[in-house]
RODO-2510 file (C-alpha; in nm, 4 decimals, decimal comma):
residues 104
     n   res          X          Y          Z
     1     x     0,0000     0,0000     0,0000
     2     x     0,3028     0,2565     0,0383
     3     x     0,4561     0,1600    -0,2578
     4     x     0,1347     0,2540    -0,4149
     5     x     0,1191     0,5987    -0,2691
     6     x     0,4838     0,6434    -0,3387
     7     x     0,4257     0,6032    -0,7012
     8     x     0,1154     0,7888    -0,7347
     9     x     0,3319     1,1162    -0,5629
    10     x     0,5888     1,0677    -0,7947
    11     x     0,3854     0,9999    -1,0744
    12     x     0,1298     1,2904    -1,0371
    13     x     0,2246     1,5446    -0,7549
    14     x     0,5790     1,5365    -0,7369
    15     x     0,6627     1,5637    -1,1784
    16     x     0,5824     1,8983    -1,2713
    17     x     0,8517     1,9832    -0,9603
    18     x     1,0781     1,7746    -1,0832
    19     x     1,0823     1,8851    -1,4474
    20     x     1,1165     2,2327    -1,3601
    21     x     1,4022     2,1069    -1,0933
    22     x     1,5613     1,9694    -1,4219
    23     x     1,5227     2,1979    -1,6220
    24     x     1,7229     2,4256    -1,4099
    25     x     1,9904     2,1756    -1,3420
    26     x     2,0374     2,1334    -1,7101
    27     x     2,0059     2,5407    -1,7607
    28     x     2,3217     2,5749    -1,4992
    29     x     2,1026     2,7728    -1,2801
    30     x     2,1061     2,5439    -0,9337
    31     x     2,2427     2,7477    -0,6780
    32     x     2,2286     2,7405    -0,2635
    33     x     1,8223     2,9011    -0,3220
    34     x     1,7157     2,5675    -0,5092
    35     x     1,9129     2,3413    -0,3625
    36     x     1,7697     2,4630    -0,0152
    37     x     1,3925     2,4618    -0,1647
    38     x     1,4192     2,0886    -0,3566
    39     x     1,5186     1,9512     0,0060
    40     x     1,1685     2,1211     0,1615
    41     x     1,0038     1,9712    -0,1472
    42     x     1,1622     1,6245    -0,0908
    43     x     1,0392     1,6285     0,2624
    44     x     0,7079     1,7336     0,1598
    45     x     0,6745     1,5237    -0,1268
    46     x     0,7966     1,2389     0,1745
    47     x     0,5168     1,3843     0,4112
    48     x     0,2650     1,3511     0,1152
    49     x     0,2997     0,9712     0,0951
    50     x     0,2490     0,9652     0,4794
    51     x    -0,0450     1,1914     0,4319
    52     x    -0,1626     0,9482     0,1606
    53     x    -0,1372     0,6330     0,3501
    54     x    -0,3572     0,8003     0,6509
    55     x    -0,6118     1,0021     0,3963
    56     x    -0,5737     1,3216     0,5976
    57     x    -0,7801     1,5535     0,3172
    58     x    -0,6740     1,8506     0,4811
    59     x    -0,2828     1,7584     0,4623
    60     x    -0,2870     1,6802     0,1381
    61     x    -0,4696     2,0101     0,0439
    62     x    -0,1814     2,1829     0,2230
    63     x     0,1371     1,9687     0,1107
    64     x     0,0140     1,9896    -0,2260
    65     x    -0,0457     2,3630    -0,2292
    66     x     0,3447     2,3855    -0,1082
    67     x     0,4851     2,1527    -0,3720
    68     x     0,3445     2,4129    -0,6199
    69     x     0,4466     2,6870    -0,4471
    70     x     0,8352     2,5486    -0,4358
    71     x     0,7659     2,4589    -0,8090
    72     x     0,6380     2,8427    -0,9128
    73     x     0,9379     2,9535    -0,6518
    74     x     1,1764     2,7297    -0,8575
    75     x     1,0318     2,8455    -1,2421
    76     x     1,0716     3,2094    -1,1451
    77     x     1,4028     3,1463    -1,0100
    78     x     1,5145     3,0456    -1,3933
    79     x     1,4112     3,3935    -1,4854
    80     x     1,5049     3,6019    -1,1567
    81     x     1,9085     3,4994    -1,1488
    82     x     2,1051     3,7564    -1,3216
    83     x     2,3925     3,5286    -1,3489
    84     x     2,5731     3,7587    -1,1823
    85     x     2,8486     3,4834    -1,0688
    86     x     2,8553     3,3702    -1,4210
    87     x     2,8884     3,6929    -1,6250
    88     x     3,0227     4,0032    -1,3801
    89     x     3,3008     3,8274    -1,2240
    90     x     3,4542     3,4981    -1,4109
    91     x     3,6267     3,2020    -1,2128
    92     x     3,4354     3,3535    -0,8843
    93     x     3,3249     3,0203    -0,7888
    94     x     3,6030     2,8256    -0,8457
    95     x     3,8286     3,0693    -0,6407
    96     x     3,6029     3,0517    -0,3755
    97     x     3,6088     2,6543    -0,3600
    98     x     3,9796     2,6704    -0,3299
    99     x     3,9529     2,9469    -0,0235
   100     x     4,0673     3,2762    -0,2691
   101     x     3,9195     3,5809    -0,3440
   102     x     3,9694     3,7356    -0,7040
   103     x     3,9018     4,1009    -0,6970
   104     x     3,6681     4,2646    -0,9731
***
């Protein structure tokens, strides 16, 4: 009966998240803001299947209506970023892996 729930919130609630969450991987545009927001939606995607498996209406209504507000939070974030890491200042990341600062 979990597995059952499992797939149905992969299957229907959880993969309009999770193409948006791809598309941004595969745009270059996954930084610390949806990294931090795909681990609330895991958990609530994870709290959906419990929610499921007791038919609590009411929880689903609300973990539902937060897995599309992390996936509207994630689409605009495609379109918000400014890429200011990437453009502005070249090689910012990497020198801030390896504990330098480049100046501008």
């Amino acid at each position: 009966m979990i597995l059952k729930n499992f797939v149905r919130v992969i299957e229907i609630d959880l993969a309009p998240s999770l193409i948006i969450y791809f598309f941004m991987i595969g745009l270059g545009e996954f930084f610390i803001f949806a990294a931090v927001f795909g681990y609330f939606m895991l958990i609530t995607a994870a709290l959906l299947v419990i929610a499921y498996q007791k038919n609590a209406y009411k929880l689903i209504f609300i973990l539902r209506f937060l897995l599309v507000f992390f996936t509207l939070s994630a689409f605009f974030n495609i379109f918000i970023d400014n890429m200011v890491f990437k453009d502005n200042y070249p090689g910012i990341l990497e020198s801030l892996a390896k504990g330098e600062w480049v100046k501008p």
